[in-house]
N, C-alpha and C positions, 0 to 999 in steps of 0.2 A: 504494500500500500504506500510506503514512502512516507510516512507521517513520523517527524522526530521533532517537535517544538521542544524549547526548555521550559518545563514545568514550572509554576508559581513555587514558590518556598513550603505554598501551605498543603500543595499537595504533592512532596517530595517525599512521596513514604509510601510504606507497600500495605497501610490500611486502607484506603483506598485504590477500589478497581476499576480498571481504565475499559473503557467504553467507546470503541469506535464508531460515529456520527460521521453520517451523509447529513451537512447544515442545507438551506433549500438550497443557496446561494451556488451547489454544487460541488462546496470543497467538503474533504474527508477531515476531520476534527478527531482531536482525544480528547472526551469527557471525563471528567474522574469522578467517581460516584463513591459514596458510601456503600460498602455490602451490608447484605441483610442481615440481619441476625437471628440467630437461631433461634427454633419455635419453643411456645410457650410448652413449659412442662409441669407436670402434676407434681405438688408439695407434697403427696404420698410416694405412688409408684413412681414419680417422674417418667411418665409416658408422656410424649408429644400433645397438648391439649388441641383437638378440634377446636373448630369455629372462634378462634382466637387465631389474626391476621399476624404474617411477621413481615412487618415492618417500619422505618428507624420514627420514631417520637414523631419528626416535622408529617410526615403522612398521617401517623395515627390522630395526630391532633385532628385534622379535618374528616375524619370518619363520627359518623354520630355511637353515640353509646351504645345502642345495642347492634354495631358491625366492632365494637370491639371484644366482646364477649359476647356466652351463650346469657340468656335468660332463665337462670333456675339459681339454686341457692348454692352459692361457692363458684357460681362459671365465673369460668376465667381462673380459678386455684388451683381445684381438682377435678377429678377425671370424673365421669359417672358413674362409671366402676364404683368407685371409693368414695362417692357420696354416696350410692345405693346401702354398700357395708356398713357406713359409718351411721345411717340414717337405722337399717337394722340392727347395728349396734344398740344403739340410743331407744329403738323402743323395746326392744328386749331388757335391759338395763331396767326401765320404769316400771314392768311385766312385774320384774323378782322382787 
């Protein structure tokens, strides 16, 4: 591609990932992007939580609340799994 600009200072570092852009104007560009981070995980099993996005803060901010988590009690902590267990915990627990 033939693309070697000298980088800004702030992005002279291997945490950010370089992104090659076709600009309209027809030239080939290096964006430097933040990578993602890694998915949301359960404070129990630490399994990957569904329906919790991963993406850096500046994007989450503009998602409304309920596209950042599920809607039930603890979405977005733990897994379903281990609200089901913890929830049969708890009324067993009352039971005795």
């Amino acid at each position: 591609m033939g693309v070697t600009i000298m980088p800004r200072p702030a992005h002279r570092t291997r945490s950010r990932r370089k992104a090659i852009v076709r600009t309209p104007g027809g030239r080939v560009t290096i964006h430097y992007e933040l990578g993602k981070p890694g998915p949301a995980r359960c404070a129990i099993c630490g399994k990957p939580l569904n329906g919790v996005p991963r993406e850096i803060p500046s994007v989450l901010k503009k998602l409304a609340k309920t596209e950042k988590r599920p809607e039930r009690p603890y979405g977005g902590y733990i897994c379903p799994k281990c609200l089901s267990r913890l929830l049969r915990e708890a009324v067993r627990a009352t039971i005795h």
